[in-house]
C-alpha positions in Angstrom: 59.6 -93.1 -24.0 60.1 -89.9 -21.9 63.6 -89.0 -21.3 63.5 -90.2 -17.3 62.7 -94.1 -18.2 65.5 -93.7 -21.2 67.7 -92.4 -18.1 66.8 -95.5 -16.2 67.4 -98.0 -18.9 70.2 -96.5 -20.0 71.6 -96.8 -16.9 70.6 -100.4 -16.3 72.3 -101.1 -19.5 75.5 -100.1 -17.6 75.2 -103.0 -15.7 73.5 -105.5 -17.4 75.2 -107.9 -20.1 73.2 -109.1 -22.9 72.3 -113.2 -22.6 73.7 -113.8 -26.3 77.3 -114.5 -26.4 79.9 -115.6 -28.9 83.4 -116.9 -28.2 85.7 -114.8 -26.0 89.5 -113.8 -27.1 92.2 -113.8 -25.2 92.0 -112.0 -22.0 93.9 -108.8 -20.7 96.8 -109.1 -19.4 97.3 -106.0 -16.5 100.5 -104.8 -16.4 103.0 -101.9 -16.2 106.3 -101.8 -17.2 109.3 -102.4 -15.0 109.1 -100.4 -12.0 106.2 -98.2 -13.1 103.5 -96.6 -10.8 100.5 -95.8 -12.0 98.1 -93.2 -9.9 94.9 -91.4 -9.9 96.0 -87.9 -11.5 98.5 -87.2 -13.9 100.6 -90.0 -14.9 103.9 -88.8 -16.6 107.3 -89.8 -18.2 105.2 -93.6 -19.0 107.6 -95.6 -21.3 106.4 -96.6 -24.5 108.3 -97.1 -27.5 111.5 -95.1 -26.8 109.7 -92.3 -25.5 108.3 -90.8 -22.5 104.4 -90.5 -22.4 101.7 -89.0 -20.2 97.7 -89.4 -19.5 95.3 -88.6 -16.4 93.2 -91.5 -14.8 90.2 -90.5 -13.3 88.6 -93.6 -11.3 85.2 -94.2 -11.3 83.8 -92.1 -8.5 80.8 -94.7 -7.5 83.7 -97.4 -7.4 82.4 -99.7 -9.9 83.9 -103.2 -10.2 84.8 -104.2 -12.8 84.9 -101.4 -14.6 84.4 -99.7 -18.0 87.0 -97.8 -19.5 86.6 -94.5 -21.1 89.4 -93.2 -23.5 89.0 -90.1 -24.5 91.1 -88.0 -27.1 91.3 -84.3 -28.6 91.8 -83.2 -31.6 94.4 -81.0 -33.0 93.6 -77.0 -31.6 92.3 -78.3 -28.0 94.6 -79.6 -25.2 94.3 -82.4 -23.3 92.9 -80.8 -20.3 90.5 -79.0 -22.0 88.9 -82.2 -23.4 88.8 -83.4 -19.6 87.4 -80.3 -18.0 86.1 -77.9 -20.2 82.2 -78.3 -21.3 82.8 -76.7 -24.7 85.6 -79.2 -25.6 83.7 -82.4 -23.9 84.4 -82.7 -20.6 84.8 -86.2 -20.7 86.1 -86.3 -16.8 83.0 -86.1 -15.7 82.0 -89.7 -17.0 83.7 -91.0 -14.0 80.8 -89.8 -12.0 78.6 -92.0 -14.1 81.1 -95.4 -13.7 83.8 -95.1 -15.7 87.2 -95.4 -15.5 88.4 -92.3 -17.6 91.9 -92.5 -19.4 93.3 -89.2 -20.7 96.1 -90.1 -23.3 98.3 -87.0 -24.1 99.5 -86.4 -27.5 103.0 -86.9 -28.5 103.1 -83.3 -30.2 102.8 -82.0 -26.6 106.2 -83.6 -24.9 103.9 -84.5 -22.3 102.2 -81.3 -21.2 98.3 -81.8 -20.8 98.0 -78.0 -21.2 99.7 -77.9 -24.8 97.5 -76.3 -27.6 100.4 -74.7 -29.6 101.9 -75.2 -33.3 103.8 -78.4 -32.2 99.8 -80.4 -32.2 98.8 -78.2 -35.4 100.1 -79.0 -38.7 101.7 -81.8 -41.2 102.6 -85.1 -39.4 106.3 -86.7 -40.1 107.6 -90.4 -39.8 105.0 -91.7 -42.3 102.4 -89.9 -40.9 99.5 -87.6 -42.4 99.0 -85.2 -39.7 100.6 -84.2 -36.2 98.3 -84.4 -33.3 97.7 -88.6 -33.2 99.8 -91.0 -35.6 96.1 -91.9 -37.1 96.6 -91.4 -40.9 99.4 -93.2 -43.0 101.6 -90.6 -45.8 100.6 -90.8 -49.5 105.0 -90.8 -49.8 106.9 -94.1 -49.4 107.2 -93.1 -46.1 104.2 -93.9 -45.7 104.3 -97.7 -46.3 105.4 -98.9 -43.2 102.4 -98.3 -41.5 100.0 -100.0 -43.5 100.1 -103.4 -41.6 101.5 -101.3 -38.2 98.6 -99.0 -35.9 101.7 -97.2 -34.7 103.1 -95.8 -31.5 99.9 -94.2 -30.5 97.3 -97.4 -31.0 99.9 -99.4 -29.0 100.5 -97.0 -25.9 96.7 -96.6 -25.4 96.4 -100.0 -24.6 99.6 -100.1 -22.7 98.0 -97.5 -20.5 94.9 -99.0 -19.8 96.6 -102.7 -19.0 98.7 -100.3 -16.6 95.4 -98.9 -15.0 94.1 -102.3 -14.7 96.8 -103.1 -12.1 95.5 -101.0 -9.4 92.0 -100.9 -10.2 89.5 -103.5 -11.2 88.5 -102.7 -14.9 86.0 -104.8 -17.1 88.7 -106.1 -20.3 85.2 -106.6 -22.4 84.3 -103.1 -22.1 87.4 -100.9 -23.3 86.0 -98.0 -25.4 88.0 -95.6 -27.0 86.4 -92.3 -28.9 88.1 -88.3 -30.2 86.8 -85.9 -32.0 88.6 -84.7 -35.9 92.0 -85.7 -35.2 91.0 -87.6 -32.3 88.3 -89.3 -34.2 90.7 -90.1 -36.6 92.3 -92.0 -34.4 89.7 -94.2 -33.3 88.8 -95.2 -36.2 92.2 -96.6 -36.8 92.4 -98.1 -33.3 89.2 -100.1 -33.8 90.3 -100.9 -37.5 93.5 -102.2 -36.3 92.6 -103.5 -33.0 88.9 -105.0 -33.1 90.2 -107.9 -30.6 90.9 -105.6 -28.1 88.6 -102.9 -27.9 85.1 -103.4 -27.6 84.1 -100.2 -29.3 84.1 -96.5 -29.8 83.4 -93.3 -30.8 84.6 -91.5 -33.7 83.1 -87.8 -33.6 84.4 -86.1 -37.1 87.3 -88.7 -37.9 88.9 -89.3 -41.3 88.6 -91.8 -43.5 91.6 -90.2 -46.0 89.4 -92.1 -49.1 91.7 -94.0 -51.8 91.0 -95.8 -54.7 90.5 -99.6 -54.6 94.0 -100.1 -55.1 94.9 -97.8 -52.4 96.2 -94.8 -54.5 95.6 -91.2 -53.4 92.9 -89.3 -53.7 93.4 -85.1 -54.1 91.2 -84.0 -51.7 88.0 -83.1 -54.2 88.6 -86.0 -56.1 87.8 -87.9 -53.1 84.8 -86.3 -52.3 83.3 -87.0 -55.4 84.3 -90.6 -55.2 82.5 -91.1 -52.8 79.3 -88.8 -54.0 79.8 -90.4 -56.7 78.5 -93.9 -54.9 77.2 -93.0 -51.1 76.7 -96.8 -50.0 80.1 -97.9 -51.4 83.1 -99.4 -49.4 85.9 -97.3 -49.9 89.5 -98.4 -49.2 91.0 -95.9 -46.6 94.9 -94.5 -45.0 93.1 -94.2 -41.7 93.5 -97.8 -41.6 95.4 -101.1 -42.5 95.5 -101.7 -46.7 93.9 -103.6 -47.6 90.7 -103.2 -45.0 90.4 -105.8 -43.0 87.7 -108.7 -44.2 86.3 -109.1 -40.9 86.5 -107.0 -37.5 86.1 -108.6 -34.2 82.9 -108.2 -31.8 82.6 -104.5 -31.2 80.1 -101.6 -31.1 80.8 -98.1 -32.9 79.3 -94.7 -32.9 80.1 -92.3 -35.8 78.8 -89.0 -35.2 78.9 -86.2 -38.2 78.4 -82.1 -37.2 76.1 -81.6 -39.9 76.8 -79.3 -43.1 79.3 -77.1 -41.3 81.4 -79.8 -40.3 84.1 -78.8 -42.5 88.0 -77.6 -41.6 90.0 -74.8 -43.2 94.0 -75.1 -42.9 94.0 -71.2 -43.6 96.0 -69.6 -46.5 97.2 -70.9 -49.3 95.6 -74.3 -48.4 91.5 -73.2 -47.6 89.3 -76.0 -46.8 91.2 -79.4 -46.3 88.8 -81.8 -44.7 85.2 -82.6 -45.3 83.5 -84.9 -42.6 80.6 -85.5 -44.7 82.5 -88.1 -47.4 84.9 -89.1 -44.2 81.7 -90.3 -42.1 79.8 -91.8 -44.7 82.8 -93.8 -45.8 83.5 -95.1 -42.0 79.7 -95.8 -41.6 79.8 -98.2 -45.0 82.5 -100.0 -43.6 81.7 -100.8 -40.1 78.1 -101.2 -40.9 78.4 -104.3 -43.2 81.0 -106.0 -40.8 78.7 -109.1 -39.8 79.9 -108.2 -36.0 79.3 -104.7 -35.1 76.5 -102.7 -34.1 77.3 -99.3 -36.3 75.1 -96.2 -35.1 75.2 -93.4 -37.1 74.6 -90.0 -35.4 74.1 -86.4 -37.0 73.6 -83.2 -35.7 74.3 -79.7 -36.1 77.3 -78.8 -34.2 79.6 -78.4 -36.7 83.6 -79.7 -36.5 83.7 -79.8 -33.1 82.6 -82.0 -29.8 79.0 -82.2 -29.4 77.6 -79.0 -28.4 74.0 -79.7 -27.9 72.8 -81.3 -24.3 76.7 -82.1 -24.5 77.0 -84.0 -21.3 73.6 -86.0 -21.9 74.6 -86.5 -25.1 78.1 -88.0 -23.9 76.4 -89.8 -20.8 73.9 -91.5 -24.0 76.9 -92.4 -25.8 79.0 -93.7 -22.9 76.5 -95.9 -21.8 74.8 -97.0 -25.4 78.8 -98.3 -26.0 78.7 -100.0 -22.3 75.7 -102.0 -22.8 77.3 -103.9 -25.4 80.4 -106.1 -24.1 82.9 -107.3 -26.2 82.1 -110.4 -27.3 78.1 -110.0 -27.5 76.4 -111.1 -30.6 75.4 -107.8 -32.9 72.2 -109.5 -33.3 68.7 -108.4 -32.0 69.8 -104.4 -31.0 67.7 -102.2 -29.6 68.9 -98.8 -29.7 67.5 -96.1 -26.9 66.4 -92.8 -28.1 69.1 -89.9 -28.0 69.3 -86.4 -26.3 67.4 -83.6 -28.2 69.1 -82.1 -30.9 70.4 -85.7 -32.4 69.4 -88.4 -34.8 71.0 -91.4 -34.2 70.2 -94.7 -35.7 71.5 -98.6 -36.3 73.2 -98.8 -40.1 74.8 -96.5 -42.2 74.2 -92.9 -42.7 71.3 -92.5 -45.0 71.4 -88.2 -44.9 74.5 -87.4 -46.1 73.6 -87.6 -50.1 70.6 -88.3 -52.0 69.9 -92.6 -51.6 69.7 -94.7 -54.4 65.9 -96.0 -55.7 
């Protein structure tokens, strides 16, 4: 198929819903809280939670009714902004021009400035929490422990500020998607691990997995590569998420996308490397590729550890649209998955290219 009929069918799937169907949840409630306004632009000083949040909304510039939401979110070195406007971080604004309602969330690390890429968003999280830019991996400490059963403060405002959105503009409650890239990533799995009736899918791009044992014990960080070497197809237990894993995850379709060999992170001296997406994305693509209910694609590429840099905004506009052609709700049954941008190989299951396969 050349690239101008996947265009077209692509963008039919936009539109269209599949005729399969299995039982709705509850609906979406739109709402702000007391007295808020929500507007196109920056939205600031949102309460959630005892604090005061931000995020951009950027309506859908062909004014489609319902419809489907976008949410974005960066990871630890790039602001905000830059993952709305700039090309080499995403530019994930621009997929209002192709019918989406695009929701900015700003991290807590920044106090509320979209511009923020200092030390604040860069380093060891606190409360319970792994690292600093999202709340997206639980502590190996005791401190820890209270957010095995509990998404946190981040999951929750996310919604908040898309049922907030939803009071001003029409938006489509069975096509809420939510994707990042490393930190950001990180905290979509977590989203959709915690919140499978509410979102209908996503996009983790690099994400964490933070690999346990069975029991869920820590891992140092070789040790959990090899674990999961060790076994490639295995489903591995996880802090990204709730402990234990949950047995079964709602109607929703997810996109994991891995950089290739160099997607790797170095924390700098005395630490060195610190994260290796290749055990972090197989481990996510095991887990959401048996659940009975989700379409799981699993994407690799070459970029490295950071957003897609090849045919980026055709690659996002693929993406966006590949998520929006399958409504919450939909049966995962009977997929057919439309060919990618150059420079990515993207297919329904598990990664298969990570390690040598079994047999």
């Amino acid at each position: 198929m050349n690239k101008l009929a996947v265009s077209a069918a692509m963008a039919l799937g936009l539109l269209a819903r599949p005729a399969i169907a299995v039982a709705a949840g509850s609906p979406v409630k739109w709402e702000c809280p007391d007295g808020y306004q929500v507007h196109e632009g920056l939205n600031v000083d949102f309460p959630h939670k005892g604090m005061k949040r931000s995020f951009w909304v950027y309506p859908p510039a062909n004014g489609a009714s319902p419809a489907p939401v976008w949410v974005p979110l960066t990871g630890t070195v790039e602001s905000t902004n830059a993952n709305l406007t700039s090309s080499r971080s995403g530019a994930n604004a621009l997929m209002a021009q192709q019918g989406f309602m695009v929701i900015g969330p700003v991290r807590q690390c920044a106090e509320g400035d979209p511009a923020y890429t200092g030390a604040g968003c860069n380093g060891l999280g606190s409360d319970g929490w792994i690292w600093r830019p999202w709340n997206e991996g639980r502590a190996a400490n005791p401190s820890g422990e209270q957010w095995k059963q509990d998404a946190g403060p981040d999951a929750s405002f996310f919604q908040a500020a898309i049922k907030c959105v939803g009071t001003k503009w029409p938006l489509d409650p069975d096509r809420l998607y939510i994707g990042g890239i490393s930190s950001g990533g990180t905290m979509t799995n977590r989203a959709l691990l915690f919140d499978s009736d509410f979102w209908a899918g996503g996009m983790a791009i690099s994400g964490e997995w933070y690999v346990t044992r069975d029991d869920g014990t820590v891992l140092a960080f070789n040790d959990a590569r090899s674990f999961v070497a060790a076994d490639p197809t295995r489903i591995v237990q996880g802090r990204v998420g709730p402990y234990p894993l949950p047995a079964r995850l709602g109607p929703m379709i997810v996109i994991t996308v891995w950089g290739g060999d160099k997607d790797m992170w170095d924390c700098g001296p005395p630490i060195g490397l610190c994260a290796d997406y290749r055990p972090a994305t197989q481990a996510s693509s095991n887990f959401f590729a048996a659940q009975p209910d989700v379409v799981h694609i699993a994407c690799s590429s070459s970029h490295g550890h950071m957003w897609p840099q090849i045919n980026t905004q055709a690659f996002n506009t693929w993406a966006l649209k590949t998520l929006a052609s399958r409504p919450k709700h939909t049966s995962a049954k009977d997929v057919v998955l439309t060919p990618p941008p150059d420079g990515y190989q993207c297919h329904i299951g598990r990664f298969t290219d990570h390690y040598p396969q079994p047999g």
